[in-house]
TIGUGU-443314 format. One record per residue: residue in one letter; z, y, x of N, C-alpha, C in turn. Coordinates in steps of 0.05 Angstrom, whole numbers, plus 32768, in hexadecimal, padded with zeros to 4 digits. Atoms other than C-alpha are relative to their C-alpha. Example, Ala and Ser with C-alpha at 12.3 -4.5 7.8 and 13.67 -1.06 7.14 Angstrom:
A80007FE88012809C7FA680F6800080188012/S7FFF7FE87FF0808F7FEB8111800E80167FF1/
END
This chain:
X7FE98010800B812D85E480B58019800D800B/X7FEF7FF57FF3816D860480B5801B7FE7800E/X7FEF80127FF781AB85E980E1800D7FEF7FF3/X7FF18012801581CC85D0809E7FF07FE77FF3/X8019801A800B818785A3808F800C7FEB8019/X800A80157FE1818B858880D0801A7FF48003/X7FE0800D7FFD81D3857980D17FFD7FEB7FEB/X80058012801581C98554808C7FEF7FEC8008/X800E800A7FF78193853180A880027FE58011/X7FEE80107FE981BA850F80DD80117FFA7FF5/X7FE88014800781F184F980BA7FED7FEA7FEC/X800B8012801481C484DC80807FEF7FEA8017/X801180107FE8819984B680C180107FEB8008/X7FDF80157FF981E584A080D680077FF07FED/X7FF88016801F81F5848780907FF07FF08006/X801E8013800181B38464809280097FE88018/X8001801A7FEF81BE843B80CE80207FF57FFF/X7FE8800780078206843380C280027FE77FF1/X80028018801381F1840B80867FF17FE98008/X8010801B7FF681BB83E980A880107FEF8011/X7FF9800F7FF181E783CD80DA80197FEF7FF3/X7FE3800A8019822583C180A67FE67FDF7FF3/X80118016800D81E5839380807FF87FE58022/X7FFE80107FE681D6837780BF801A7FED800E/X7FE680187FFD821D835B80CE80007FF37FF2/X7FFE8018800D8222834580907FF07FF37FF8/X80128020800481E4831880807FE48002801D/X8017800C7FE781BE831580C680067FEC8000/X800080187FF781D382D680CE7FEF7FF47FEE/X8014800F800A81A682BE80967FEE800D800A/X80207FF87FFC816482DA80B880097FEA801B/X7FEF80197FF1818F82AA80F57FF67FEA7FF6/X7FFE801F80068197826E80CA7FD87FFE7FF6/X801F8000800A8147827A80AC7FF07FFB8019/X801280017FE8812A828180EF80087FE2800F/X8005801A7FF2814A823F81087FF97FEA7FF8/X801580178011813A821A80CB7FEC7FFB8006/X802580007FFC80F0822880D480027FF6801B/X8004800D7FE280F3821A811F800C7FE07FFA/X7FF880198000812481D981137FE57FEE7FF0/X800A8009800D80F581C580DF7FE47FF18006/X801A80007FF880B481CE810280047FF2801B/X800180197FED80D581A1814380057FE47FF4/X7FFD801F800B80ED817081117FEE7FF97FFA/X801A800B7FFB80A7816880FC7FEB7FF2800A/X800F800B7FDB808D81598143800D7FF48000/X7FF580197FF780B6812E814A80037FEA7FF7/X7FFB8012800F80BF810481107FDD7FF48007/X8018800C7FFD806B8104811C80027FED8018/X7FFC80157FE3807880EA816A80107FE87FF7/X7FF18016800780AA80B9814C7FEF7FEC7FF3/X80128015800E807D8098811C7FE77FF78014/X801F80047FEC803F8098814A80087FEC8014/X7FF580187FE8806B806F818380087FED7FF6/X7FF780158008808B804481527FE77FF77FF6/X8014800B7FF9803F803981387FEE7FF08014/X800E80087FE98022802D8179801A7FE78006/X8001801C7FF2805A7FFE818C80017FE67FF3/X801280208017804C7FD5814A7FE77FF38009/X801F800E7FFC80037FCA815F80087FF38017/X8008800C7FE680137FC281A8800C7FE27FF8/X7FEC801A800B804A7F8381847FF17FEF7FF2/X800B8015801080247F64815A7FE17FF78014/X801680077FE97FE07F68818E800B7FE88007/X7FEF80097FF380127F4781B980007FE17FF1/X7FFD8024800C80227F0C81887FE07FF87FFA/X8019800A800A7FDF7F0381677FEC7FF6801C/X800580027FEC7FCB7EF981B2800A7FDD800A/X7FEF80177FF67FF67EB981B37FE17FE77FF9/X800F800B80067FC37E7B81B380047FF07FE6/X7FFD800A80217FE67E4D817B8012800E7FE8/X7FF87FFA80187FEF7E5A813B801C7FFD7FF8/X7FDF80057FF8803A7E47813D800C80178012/X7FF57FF37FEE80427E7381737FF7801A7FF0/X7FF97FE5801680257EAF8151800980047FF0/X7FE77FF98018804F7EA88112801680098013/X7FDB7FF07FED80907EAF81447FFF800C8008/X7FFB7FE17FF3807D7EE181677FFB80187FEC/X80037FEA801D80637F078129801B80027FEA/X7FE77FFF800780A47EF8810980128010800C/X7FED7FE27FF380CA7F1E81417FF9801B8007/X80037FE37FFD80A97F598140800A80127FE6/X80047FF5800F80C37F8E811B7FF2801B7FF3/X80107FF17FFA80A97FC080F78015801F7FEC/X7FEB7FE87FFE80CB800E80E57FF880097FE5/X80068000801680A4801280A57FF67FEE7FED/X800A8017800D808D7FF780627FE37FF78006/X802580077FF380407FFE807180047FEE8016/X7FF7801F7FE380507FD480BD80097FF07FE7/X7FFD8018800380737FA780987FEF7FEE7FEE/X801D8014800F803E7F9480637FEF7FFE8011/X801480107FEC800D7F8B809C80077FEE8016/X7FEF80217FF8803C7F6080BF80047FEA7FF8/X7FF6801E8008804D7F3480917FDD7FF77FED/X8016800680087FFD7F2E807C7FF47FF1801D/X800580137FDB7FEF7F1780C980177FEC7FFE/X7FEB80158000802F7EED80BD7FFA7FE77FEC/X800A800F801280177EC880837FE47FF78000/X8015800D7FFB7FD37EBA809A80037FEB801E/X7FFF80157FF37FED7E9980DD80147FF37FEF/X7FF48018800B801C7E7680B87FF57FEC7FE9/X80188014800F7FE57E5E808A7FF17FEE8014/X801180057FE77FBC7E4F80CD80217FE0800B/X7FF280157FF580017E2080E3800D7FF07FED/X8005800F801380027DFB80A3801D80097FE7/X7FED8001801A80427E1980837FFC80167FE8/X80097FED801880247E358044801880147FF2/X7FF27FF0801180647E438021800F80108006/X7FF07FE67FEA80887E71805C7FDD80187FFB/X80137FE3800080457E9480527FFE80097FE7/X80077FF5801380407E9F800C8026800B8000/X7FE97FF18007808F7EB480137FFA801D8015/X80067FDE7FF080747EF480467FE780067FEC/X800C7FFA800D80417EF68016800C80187FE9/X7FF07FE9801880727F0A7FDB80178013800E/X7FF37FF07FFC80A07F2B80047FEE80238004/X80127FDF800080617F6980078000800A7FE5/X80047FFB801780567F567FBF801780107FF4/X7FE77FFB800F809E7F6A7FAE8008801D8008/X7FF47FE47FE980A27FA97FDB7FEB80197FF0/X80047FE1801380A27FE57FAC7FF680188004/X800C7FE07FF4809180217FD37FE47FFA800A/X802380007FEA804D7FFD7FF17FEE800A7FE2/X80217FF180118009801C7FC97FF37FDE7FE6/X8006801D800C7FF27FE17F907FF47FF5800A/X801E80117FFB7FB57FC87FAE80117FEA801B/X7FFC80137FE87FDF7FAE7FED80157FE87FF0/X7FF4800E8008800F7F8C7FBC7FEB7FF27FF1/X8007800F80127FE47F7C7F8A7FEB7FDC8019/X800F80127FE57FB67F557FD280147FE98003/X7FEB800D7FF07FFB7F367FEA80057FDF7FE7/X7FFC801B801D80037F0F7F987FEB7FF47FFD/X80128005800D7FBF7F057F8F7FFC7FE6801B/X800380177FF37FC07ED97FD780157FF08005/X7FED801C800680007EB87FC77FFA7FE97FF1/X8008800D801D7FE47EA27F877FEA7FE18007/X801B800B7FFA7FA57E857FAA800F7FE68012/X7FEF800C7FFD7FD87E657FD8800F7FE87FF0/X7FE6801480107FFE7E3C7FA47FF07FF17FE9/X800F800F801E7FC57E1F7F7680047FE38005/X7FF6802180057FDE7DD87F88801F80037FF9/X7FE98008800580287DE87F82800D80167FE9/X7FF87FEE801680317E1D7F4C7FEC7FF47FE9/X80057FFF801880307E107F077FED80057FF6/X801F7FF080047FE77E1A7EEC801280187FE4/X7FF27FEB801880157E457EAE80088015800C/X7FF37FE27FF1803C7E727EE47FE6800C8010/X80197FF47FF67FF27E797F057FF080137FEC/X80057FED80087FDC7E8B7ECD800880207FED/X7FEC7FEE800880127EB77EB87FF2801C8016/X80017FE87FE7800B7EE57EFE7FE680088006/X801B7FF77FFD7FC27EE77EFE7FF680137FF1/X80007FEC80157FC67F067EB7800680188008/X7FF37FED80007FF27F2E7ED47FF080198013/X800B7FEB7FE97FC47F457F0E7FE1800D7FED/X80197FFB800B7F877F4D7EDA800780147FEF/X80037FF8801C7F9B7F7E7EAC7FF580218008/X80137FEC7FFA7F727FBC7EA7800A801B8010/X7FF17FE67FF07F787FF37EE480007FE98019/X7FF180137FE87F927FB97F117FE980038011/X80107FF97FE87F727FBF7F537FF17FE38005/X800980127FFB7F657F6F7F577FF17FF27FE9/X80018014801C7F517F657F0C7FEB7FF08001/X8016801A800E7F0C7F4A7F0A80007FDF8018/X7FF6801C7FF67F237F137F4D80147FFC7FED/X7FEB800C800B7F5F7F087F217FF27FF07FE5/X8014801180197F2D7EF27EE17FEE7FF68008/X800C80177FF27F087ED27F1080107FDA8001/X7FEE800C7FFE7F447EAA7F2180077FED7FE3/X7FF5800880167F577E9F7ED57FE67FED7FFC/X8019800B80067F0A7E887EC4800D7FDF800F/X800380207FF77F1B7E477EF680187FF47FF8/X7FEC800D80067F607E437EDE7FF27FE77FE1/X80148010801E7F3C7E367E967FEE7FE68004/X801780187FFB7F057E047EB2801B7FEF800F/X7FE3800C7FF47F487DE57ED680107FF17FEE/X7FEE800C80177F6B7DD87E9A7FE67FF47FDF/X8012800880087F247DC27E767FF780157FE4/X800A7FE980187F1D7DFE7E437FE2800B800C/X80217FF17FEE7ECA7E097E627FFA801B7FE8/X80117FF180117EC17E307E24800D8025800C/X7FFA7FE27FF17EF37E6E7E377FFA80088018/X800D7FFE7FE57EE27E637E817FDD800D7FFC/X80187FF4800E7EA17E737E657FF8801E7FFB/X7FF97FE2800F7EB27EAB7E3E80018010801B/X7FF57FEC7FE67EDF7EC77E7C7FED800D8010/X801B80017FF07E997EBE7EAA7FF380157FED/X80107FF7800D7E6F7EDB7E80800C80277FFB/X7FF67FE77FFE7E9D7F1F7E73800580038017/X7FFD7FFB7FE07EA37F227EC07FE1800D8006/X80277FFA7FF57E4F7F247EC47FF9801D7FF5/X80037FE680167E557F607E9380118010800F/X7FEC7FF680007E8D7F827EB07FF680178016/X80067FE57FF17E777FCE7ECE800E7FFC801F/X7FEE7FFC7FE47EA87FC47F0C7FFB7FE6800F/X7FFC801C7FF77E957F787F1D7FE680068015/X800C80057FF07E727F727F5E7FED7FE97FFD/X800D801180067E327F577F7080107FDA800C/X7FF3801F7FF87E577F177F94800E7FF37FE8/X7FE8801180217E887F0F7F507FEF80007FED/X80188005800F7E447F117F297FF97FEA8003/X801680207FF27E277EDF7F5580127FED7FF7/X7FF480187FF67E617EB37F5680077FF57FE1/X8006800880247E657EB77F067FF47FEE7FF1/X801C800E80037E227EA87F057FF97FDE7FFE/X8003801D7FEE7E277E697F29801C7FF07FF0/X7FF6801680127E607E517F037FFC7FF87FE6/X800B800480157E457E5D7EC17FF27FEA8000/X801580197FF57E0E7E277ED680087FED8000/X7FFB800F7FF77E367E017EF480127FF17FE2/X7FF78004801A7E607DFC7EAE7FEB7FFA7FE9/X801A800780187E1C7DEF7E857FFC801A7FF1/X800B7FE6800F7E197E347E6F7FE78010800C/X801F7FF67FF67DE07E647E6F800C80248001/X7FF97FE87FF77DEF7EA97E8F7FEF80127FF2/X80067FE980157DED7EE27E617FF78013800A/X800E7FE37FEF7DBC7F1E7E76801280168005/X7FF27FDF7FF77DE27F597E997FF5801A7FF3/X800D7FE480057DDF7F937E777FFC8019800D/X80097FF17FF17DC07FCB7E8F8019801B800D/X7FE97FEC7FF77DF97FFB7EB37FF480177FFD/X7FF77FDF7FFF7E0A80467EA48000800F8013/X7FF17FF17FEF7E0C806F7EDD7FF2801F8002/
END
Protein backbone atom coordinates (compact mmCIF):
# COMPACT_ATOMS: atom_id res chain seq x y z
CA UNK A 1 0.00 0.00 0.00
CA UNK A 2 1.45 3.12 -1.11
CA UNK A 3 1.78 6.28 1.30
CA UNK A 4 -1.09 8.03 -0.70
CA UNK A 5 -3.52 4.74 0.19
CA UNK A 6 -2.63 5.02 3.59
CA UNK A 7 -3.06 8.66 3.92
CA UNK A 8 -6.61 8.30 2.28
CA UNK A 9 -7.33 5.75 4.56
CA UNK A 10 -6.97 7.82 7.58
CA UNK A 11 -8.79 10.62 6.70
CA UNK A 12 -11.79 8.45 5.39
CA UNK A 13 -11.48 6.46 9.20
CA UNK A 14 -11.55 10.33 10.50
CA UNK A 15 -14.59 11.20 8.43
CA UNK A 16 -16.11 8.00 9.70
CA UNK A 17 -15.91 8.75 13.31
CA UNK A 18 -16.39 12.33 12.89
CA UNK A 19 -19.88 11.41 11.72
CA UNK A 20 -20.33 8.85 14.23
CA UNK A 21 -19.87 11.15 16.97
CA UNK A 22 -21.74 14.26 15.07
CA UNK A 23 -24.86 11.22 15.07
CA UNK A 24 -24.16 10.61 18.48
CA UNK A 25 -24.65 14.24 19.75
CA UNK A 26 -27.35 14.53 17.91
CA UNK A 27 -29.77 11.59 18.75
CA UNK A 28 -27.90 9.72 21.73
CA UNK A 29 -30.15 11.03 23.86
CA UNK A 30 -32.89 8.82 22.42
CA UNK A 31 -30.91 5.47 23.15
CA UNK A 32 -30.90 7.80 26.90
CA UNK A 33 -34.57 8.39 26.96
CA UNK A 34 -35.23 4.33 25.57
CA UNK A 35 -32.99 2.89 28.11
CA UNK A 36 -34.79 4.71 31.01
CA UNK A 37 -38.15 4.02 29.72
CA UNK A 38 -37.50 0.28 29.82
CA UNK A 39 -35.83 0.49 33.27
CA UNK A 40 -38.66 3.19 34.55
CA UNK A 41 -41.15 0.89 33.22
CA UNK A 42 -39.90 -2.40 34.49
CA UNK A 43 -39.65 -0.53 38.35
CA UNK A 44 -43.05 0.82 37.76
CA UNK A 45 -44.20 -2.70 37.33
CA UNK A 46 -42.76 -3.91 40.66
CA UNK A 47 -44.12 -1.68 42.14
CA UNK A 48 -47.55 -1.14 41.05
CA UNK A 49 -47.40 -5.30 41.74
CA UNK A 50 -46.07 -4.53 45.57
CA UNK A 51 -48.81 -1.90 45.72
CA UNK A 52 -51.66 -4.04 44.91
CA UNK A 53 -50.43 -7.14 46.89
CA UNK A 54 -50.31 -4.75 50.28
CA UNK A 55 -53.36 -3.03 49.53
CA UNK A 56 -54.78 -6.78 48.97
CA UNK A 57 -53.41 -8.16 52.02
CA UNK A 58 -54.57 -5.20 54.03
CA UNK A 59 -58.21 -5.78 52.67
CA UNK A 60 -58.24 -9.39 54.00
CA UNK A 61 -56.34 -8.52 57.12
CA UNK A 62 -59.77 -5.58 57.41
CA UNK A 63 -62.35 -7.40 56.76
CA UNK A 64 -60.85 -10.80 58.88
CA UNK A 65 -60.75 -8.14 61.48
CA UNK A 66 -64.53 -7.18 61.20
CA UNK A 67 -66.06 -10.51 60.34
CA UNK A 68 -64.26 -11.43 63.68
CA UNK A 69 -66.69 -9.09 65.54
CA UNK A 70 -69.28 -11.38 67.47
CA UNK A 71 -72.71 -9.52 66.55
CA UNK A 72 -74.07 -9.14 63.58
CA UNK A 73 -74.59 -5.30 64.03
CA UNK A 74 -71.20 -5.03 64.84
CA UNK A 75 -69.89 -6.74 61.78
CA UNK A 76 -71.94 -4.63 59.38
CA UNK A 77 -70.00 -1.41 61.03
CA UNK A 78 -67.02 -2.47 60.96
CA UNK A 79 -67.40 -3.96 57.38
CA UNK A 80 -68.77 -0.66 56.41
CA UNK A 81 -65.49 1.13 57.44
CA UNK A 82 -63.25 -0.72 55.70
CA UNK A 83 -62.18 0.39 52.58
CA UNK A 84 -61.31 -1.13 49.75
CA UNK A 85 -58.64 0.30 46.60
CA UNK A 86 -60.48 -1.67 43.99
CA UNK A 87 -63.64 -2.77 42.20
CA UNK A 88 -63.10 -6.63 42.76
CA UNK A 89 -62.47 -5.62 47.00
CA UNK A 90 -65.30 -3.73 46.79
CA UNK A 91 -67.73 -6.33 45.36
CA UNK A 92 -66.55 -8.72 48.03
CA UNK A 93 -67.10 -6.23 50.60
CA UNK A 94 -70.17 -5.24 50.01
CA UNK A 95 -71.28 -9.22 49.55
CA UNK A 96 -69.92 -9.82 53.37
CA UNK A 97 -71.81 -6.49 53.98
CA UNK A 98 -75.07 -7.60 52.84
CA UNK A 99 -75.10 -10.90 54.31
CA UNK A 100 -74.38 -9.46 57.91
CA UNK A 101 -76.76 -7.01 57.34
CA UNK A 102 -79.24 -9.69 56.35
CA UNK A 103 -77.96 -11.66 59.59
CA UNK A 104 -78.97 -8.06 61.69
CA UNK A 105 -82.37 -7.88 60.26
CA UNK A 106 -81.94 -4.83 57.92
CA UNK A 107 -82.82 -6.44 54.63
CA UNK A 108 -83.13 -3.34 52.67
CA UNK A 109 -79.42 -1.65 53.58
CA UNK A 110 -78.50 -5.13 52.26
CA UNK A 111 -80.15 -5.41 49.16
CA UNK A 112 -78.91 -1.59 48.61
CA UNK A 113 -74.91 -3.10 48.84
CA UNK A 114 -76.38 -5.70 46.99
CA UNK A 115 -77.20 -3.31 43.91
CA UNK A 116 -74.52 -1.12 44.44
CA UNK A 117 -72.16 -4.50 42.88
CA UNK A 118 -75.10 -4.98 40.56
CA UNK A 119 -74.58 -1.48 39.14
CA UNK A 120 -70.72 -1.49 39.06
CA UNK A 121 -69.70 -1.69 35.38
CA UNK A 122 -66.21 -2.73 35.21
CA UNK A 123 -66.93 -6.01 37.62
CA UNK A 124 -67.04 -9.50 35.27
CA UNK A 125 -71.19 -10.46 34.79
CA UNK A 126 -71.40 -13.43 36.88
CA UNK A 127 -70.50 -11.23 40.09
CA UNK A 128 -73.17 -8.73 39.01
CA UNK A 129 -75.43 -10.82 37.58
CA UNK A 130 -74.96 -12.98 41.75
CA UNK A 131 -75.32 -9.40 43.46
CA UNK A 132 -79.29 -8.89 41.32
CA UNK A 133 -80.14 -12.28 41.44
CA UNK A 134 -79.78 -12.05 45.60
CA UNK A 135 -81.37 -8.75 45.79
CA UNK A 136 -84.22 -10.08 43.95
CA UNK A 137 -84.52 -13.13 46.34
CA UNK A 138 -84.29 -10.44 49.05
CA UNK A 139 -87.39 -8.41 48.11
CA UNK A 140 -90.06 -11.19 47.26
CA UNK A 141 -92.32 -9.68 50.01
CA UNK A 142 -91.65 -6.05 49.12
CA UNK A 143 -91.13 -5.81 45.33
CA UNK A 144 -93.73 -5.85 42.98
CA UNK A 145 -94.30 -9.54 41.76
CA UNK A 146 -94.32 -7.41 37.92
CA UNK A 147 -90.82 -5.61 38.65
CA UNK A 148 -89.73 -9.28 39.95
CA UNK A 149 -90.73 -10.46 37.21
CA UNK A 150 -89.47 -7.94 34.94
CA UNK A 151 -85.57 -8.40 36.37
CA UNK A 152 -85.67 -12.05 36.50
CA UNK A 153 -86.52 -12.01 32.72
CA UNK A 154 -83.95 -9.91 32.56
CA UNK A 155 -81.43 -12.31 34.31
CA UNK A 156 -82.83 -15.36 32.14
CA UNK A 157 -82.17 -14.55 28.80
CA UNK A 158 -79.91 -16.81 26.84
CA UNK A 159 -75.91 -16.70 27.63
CA UNK A 160 -76.80 -15.19 31.09
CA UNK A 161 -74.67 -16.79 33.64
CA UNK A 162 -77.80 -17.16 36.24
CA UNK A 163 -80.49 -18.13 33.57
CA UNK A 164 -81.78 -21.50 34.45
CA UNK A 165 -81.94 -20.10 38.74
CA UNK A 166 -83.55 -17.10 37.14
CA UNK A 167 -86.47 -19.54 35.32
CA UNK A 168 -86.44 -21.27 38.27
CA UNK A 169 -87.36 -18.13 40.00
CA UNK A 170 -90.03 -17.16 37.23
CA UNK A 171 -91.65 -20.93 37.40
CA UNK A 172 -92.73 -19.83 41.33
CA UNK A 173 -93.44 -16.41 40.30
CA UNK A 174 -96.17 -18.16 37.89
CA UNK A 175 -97.51 -20.71 40.64
CA UNK A 176 -97.51 -17.30 42.84
CA UNK A 177 -99.71 -15.53 40.73
CA UNK A 178 -101.87 -19.00 40.13
CA UNK A 179 -100.97 -19.58 36.30
CA UNK A 180 -99.84 -23.71 37.43
CA UNK A 181 -100.16 -24.33 33.78
CA UNK A 182 -96.95 -22.05 32.58
CA UNK A 183 -95.23 -22.84 35.94
CA UNK A 184 -95.59 -26.12 34.49
CA UNK A 185 -94.47 -25.52 31.19
CA UNK A 186 -91.40 -23.34 32.73
CA UNK A 187 -90.58 -26.76 35.06
CA UNK A 188 -90.76 -28.96 32.60
CA UNK A 189 -88.32 -26.93 29.94
CA UNK A 190 -85.89 -26.62 32.91
CA UNK A 191 -85.91 -30.78 33.21
CA UNK A 192 -84.92 -30.74 29.45
CA UNK A 193 -82.58 -28.05 29.49
CA UNK A 194 -78.70 -29.39 28.48
CA UNK A 195 -77.14 -26.91 31.13
CA UNK A 196 -79.70 -27.56 34.09
CA UNK A 197 -78.09 -29.28 36.95
CA UNK A 198 -78.83 -32.35 38.65
CA UNK A 199 -80.21 -30.29 41.92
CA UNK A 200 -82.42 -27.86 39.30
CA UNK A 201 -83.66 -31.24 37.84
CA UNK A 202 -84.41 -32.52 41.18
CA UNK A 203 -86.00 -29.45 42.37
CA UNK A 204 -88.25 -29.32 39.03
CA UNK A 205 -89.06 -32.60 39.62
CA UNK A 206 -90.47 -32.11 42.95
CA UNK A 207 -92.39 -29.19 41.98
CA UNK A 208 -94.00 -30.61 39.04
CA UNK A 209 -95.64 -33.15 41.63
CA UNK A 210 -96.15 -31.01 43.87
CA UNK A 211 -98.37 -28.94 41.12
CA UNK A 212 -100.29 -32.30 40.01
CA UNK A 213 -98.16 -32.68 37.06
CA UNK A 214 -96.42 -35.73 35.77
CA UNK A 215 -92.65 -35.17 34.98
CA UNK A 216 -91.75 -35.49 31.47
CA UNK A 217 -88.86 -38.16 30.61
CA UNK A 218 -85.36 -36.46 30.17
CA UNK A 219 -84.04 -36.80 27.07
CA UNK A 220 -81.14 -38.55 26.46
CA UNK A 221 -78.02 -35.85 26.35
CA UNK A 222 -75.43 -35.26 23.45
CA UNK A 223 -72.07 -35.28 24.55
Amino acid sequence: MSDADSFIDEVTEEVRRDRMYLLLRRWGWVGVVAVVAIVGGAAFNEYRKARDASQAEALGDAILSALAENGSDERATSLQAVEAQSAGGDAVLNMLLSAAQVESGSEQEAVNSLNAIATQGDLPEIYRAIASFKALLLQTETLPVADRRQQFEALAVPGAPLRLLAEEQLALIDVAEGNTQAALDRLQALRQDAEASVDIQQRATQLIIALGGEPAPVAAQQG
